[in-house]
C-alpha positions in Angstrom: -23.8 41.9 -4.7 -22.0 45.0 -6.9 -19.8 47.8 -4.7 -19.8 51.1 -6.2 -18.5 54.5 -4.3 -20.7 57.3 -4.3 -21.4 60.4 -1.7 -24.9 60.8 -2.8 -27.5 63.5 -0.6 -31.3 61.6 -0.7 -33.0 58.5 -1.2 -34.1 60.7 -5.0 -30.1 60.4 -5.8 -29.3 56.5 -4.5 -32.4 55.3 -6.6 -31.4 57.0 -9.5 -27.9 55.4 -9.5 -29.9 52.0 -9.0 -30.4 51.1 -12.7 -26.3 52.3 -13.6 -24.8 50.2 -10.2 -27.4 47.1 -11.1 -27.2 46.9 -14.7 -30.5 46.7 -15.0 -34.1 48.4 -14.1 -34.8 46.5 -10.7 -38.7 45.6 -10.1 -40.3 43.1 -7.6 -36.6 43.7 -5.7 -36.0 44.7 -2.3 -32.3 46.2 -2.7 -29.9 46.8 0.3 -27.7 49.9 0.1 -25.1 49.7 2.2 -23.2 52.8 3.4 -19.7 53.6 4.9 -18.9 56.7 7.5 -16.7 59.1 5.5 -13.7 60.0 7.7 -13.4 63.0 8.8 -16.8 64.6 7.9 -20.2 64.1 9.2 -21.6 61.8 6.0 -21.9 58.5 4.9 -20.6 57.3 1.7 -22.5 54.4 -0.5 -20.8 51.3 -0.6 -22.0 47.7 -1.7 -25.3 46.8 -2.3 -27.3 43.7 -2.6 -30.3 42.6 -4.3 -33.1 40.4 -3.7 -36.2 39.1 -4.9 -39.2 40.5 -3.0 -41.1 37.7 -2.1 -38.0 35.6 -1.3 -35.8 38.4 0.5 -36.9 37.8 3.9 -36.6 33.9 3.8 -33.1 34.8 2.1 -32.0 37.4 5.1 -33.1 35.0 7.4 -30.7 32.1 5.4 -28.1 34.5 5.6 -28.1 36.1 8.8 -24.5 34.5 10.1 -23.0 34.8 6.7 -24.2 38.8 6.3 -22.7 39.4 9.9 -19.5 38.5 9.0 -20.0 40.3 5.7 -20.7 43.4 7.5 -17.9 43.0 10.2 -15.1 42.1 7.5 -16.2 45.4 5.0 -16.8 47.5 8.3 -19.6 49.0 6.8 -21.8 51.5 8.8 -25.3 51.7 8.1 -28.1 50.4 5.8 -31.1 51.7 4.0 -33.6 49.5 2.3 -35.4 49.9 -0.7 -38.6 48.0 -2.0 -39.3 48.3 -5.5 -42.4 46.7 -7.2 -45.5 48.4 -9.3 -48.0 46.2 -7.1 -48.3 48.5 -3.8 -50.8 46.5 -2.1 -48.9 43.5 -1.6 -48.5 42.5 2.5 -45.3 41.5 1.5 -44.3 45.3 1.9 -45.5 45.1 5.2 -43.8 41.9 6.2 -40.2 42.8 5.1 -40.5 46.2 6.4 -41.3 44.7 10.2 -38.8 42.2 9.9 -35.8 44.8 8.8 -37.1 47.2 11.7 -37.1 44.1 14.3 -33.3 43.6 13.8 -34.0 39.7 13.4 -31.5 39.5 10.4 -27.5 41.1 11.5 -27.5 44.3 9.8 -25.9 47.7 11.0 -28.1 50.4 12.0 -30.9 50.3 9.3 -31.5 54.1 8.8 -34.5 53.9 6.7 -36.7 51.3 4.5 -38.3 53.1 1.8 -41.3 51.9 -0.9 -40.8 53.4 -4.6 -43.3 51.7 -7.7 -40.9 51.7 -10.1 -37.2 53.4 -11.0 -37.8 56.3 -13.7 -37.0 60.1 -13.0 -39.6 61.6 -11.3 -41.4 58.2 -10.1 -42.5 59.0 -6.2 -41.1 57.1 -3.2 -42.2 57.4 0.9 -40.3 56.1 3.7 -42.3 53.6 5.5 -39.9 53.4 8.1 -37.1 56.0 9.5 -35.0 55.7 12.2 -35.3 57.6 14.6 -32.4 60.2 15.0 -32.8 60.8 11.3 -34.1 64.1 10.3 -34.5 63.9 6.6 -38.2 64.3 3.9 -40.1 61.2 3.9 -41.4 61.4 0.3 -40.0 63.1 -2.7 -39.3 61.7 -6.1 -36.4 59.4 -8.3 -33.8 62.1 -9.3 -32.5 61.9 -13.0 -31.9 58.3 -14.3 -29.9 59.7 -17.0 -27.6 62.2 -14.9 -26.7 60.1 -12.3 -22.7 58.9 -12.2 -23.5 55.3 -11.7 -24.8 55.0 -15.1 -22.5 57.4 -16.6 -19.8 55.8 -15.5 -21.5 52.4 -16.8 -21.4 54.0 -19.9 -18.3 55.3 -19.8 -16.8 51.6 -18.8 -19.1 49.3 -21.2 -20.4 51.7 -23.4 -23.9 50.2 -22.5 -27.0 50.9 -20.7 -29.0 49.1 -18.1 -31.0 46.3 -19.1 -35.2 47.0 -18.6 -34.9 43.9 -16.3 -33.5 41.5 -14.4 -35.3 38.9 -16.9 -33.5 40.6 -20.0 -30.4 39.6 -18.8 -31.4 36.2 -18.1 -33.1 36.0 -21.6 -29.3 37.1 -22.9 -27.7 34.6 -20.6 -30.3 31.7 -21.7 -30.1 32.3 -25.3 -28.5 30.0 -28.2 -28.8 32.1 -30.7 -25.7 31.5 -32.1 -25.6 32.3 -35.9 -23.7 29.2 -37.0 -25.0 26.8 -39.6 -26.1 24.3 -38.5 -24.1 21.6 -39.8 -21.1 23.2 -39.1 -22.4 24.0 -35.4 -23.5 20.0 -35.1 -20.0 19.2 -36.3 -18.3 21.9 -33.5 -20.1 20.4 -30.9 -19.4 16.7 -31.7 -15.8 17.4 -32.3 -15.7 19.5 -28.6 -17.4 16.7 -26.7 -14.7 14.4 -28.3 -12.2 16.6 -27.4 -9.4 14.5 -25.8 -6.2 17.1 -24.9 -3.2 16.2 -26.3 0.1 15.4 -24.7 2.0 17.4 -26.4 2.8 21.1 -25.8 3.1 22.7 -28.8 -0.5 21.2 -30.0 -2.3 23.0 -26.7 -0.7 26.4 -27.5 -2.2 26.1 -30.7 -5.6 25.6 -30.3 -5.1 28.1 -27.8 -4.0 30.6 -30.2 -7.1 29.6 -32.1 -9.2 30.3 -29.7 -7.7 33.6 -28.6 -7.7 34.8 -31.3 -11.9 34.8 -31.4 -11.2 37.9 -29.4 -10.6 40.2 -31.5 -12.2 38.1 -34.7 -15.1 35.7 -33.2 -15.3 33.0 -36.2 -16.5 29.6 -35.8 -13.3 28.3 -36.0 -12.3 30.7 -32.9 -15.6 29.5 -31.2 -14.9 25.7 -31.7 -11.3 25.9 -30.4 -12.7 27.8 -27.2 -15.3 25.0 -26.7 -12.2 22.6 -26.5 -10.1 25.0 -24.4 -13.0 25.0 -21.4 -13.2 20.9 -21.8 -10.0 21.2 -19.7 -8.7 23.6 -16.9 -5.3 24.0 -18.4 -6.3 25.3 -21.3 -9.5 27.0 -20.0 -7.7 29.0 -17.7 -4.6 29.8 -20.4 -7.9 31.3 -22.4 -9.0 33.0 -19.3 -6.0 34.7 -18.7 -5.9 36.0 -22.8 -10.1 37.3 -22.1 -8.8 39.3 -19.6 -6.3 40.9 -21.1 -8.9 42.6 -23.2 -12.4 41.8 -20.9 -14.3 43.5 -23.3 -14.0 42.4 -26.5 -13.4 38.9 -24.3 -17.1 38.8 -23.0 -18.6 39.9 -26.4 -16.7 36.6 -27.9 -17.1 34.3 -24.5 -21.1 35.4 -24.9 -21.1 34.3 -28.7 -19.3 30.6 -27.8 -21.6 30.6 -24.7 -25.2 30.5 -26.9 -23.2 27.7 -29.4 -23.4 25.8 -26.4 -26.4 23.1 -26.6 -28.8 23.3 -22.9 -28.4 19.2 -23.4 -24.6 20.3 -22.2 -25.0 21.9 -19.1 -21.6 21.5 -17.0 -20.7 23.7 -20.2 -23.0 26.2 -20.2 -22.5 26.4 -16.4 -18.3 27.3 -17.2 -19.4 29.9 -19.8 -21.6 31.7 -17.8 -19.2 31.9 -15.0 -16.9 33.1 -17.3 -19.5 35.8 -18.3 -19.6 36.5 -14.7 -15.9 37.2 -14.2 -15.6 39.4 -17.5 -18.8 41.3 -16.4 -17.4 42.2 -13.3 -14.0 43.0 -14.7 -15.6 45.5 -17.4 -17.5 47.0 -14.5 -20.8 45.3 -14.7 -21.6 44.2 -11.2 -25.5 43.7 -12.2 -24.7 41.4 -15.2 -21.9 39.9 -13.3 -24.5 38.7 -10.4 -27.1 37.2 -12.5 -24.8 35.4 -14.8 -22.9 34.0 -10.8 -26.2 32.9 -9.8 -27.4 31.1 -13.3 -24.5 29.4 -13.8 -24.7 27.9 -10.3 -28.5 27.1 -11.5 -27.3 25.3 -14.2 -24.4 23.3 -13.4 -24.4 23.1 -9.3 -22.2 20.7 -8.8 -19.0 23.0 -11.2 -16.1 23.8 -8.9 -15.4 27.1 -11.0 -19.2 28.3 -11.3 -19.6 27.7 -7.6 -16.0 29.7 -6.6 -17.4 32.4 -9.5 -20.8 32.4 -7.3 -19.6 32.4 -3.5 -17.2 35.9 -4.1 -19.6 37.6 -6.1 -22.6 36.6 -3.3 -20.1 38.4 -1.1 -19.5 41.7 -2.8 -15.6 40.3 -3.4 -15.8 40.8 -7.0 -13.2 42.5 -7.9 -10.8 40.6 -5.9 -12.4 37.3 -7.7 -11.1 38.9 -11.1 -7.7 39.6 -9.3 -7.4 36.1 -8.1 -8.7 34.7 -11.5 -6.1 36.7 -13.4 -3.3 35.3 -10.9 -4.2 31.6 -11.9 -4.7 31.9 -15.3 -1.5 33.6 -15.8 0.4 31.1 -14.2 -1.2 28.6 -16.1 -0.3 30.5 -19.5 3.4 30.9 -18.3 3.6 27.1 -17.5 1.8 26.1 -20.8 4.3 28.4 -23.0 7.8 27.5 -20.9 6.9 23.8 -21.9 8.6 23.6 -25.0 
């Protein structure tokens, strides 16, 4: 789920903000935009939106109809429009989803339109296959300018970055343990963090802390092996947490680099890492990364309390108030480990 606050004037201008809000070129995706009345004047302004895998989104909806009422009723949000992306036009599953959105079988608001588009590139032509009624707007034109629009802009101007091409080259970069290290040394880091037994004493904690912190702004092994002990314990993991944030940027680029020295043998680890991708993406602005990371990590380890927690607020467009609650805790945590000297 990613939240982003645009006024935008056709279904041309909300698909070309797609790629920026997402983080990545949807395909095969049936996407919910969600919209909020403006106050005051007579438009609607876009608020979160949700993504979904085509073939699954209906059996999804239909999962999540009690959950999404409430979602709706506690964000007060207005109206919907739905869009189904996919290169393969002939599929009945167009069909399908479109009948069950229009039949009001899942708890929506007022569904103002569900519109078919191939593919998400400037120019690319869409059609409405459904619109409500009372709505007096084209039903075909074509995706405004990918480049222009302010989602991606703004992703640019926040991450320096542009989209993904898909969904699956994010979870290729999530997956991945390409992780540069020799491997002797990176045999010896792991044995030495699955050994890892925290010591008592205070001074010893802040400084493999330290270590690790200091991977931020120089990521060497040493920083990377110190990290890997840090998350074998909430203390520290969330004392580390609290230093990532301070700087989420440079914290996700080093998080990412411990995160593919992690073995897939070790997958409650893995599973911690990718959450913590999850929290940085969202705090650098990055709702699209921050969703797939949420929902691998989950995949991975599904019975980790913190991957879960990362999962459940970013499946419920509470992002941002996620990183606000996970700053809170880990700074806490860093004040208690420092004051015990």
């Amino acid at each position: 789920m990613s939240t982003h606050s645009h006024t935008l004037a056709s279904h041309g201008e909300i698909l070309a903000n797609l790629p920026g809000i997402l983080g990545f070129y949807p395909n095969n995706s049936l996407i919910l935009a969600f919209f909020v009345d403006d106050e005051g004047v007579d438009t609607v302004r876009l608020g979160p939106v949700a993504r979904f895998d085509l073939d699954e989104a209906v059996e999804k909806l239909a999962e999540s109809r009690e959950r999404f009422a409430a979602w709706v009723h506690h964000l007060e949000l207005d109206a919907v429009i739905a869009y189904m992306i996919s290169d393969d036009i002939a599929q009945p599953i167009f069909d399908e989803t479109a009948m069950y959105l229009a039949s009001g079988a899942v708890h929506l608001p007022p569904l103002l339109g569900v519109v078919q588009v191939p593919e998400i590139v400037t120019g690319a032509a869409w059609w409405s296959v459904y619109q409500h009624p009372l709505i007096d707007e084209p039903r075909h034109g074509v995706v405004g300018e990918v480049a222009a629009s302010a989602a991606l802009q703004q992703m640019l101007e926040h991450t320096g970055e542009l989209p993904e091409p898909s969904k699956d080259d994010i979870e290729a970069r999530l997956n991945s343990t390409d992780h540069g290290i020799d491997a002797a040394e990176h045999a010896d880091i792991i044995e030495d963090a699955l050994a890892y037994i925290p010591p008592m004493f205070s001074d010893v904690l802040q400084r493999e802390y330290e270590q690790a912190a200091a991977g931020i702004t120089q990521p060497s092994t040493r920083a990377v092996r110190s990290a890997l002990k840090c998350f074998t314990t909430p203390r520290l993991r969330d004392t580390l947490l609290a230093a990532l944030l301070d700087d989420p940027q440079a914290g996700l680029a080093f998080i990412e680099k411990v995160m593919r020295a992690v073995p897939t043998s070790w997958p409650g680890m893995r599973a911690q890492l990718t959450a913590t991708v999850a929290v940085l993406a969202h705090a650098t602005g990055q709702p699209g990364l921050a969703g797939v990371a949420a929902q691998r990590a989950t995949e991975i380890g599904p019975d980790e309390n913190f991957p879960s927690l990362v999962a459940k607020l970013t499946d419920i467009g509470q992002g941002e108030r996620m990183v606000e609650l996970v700053r809170e805790g880990a700074e806490k945590t860093r004040t208690i480990l420092f004051a015990a000297e």
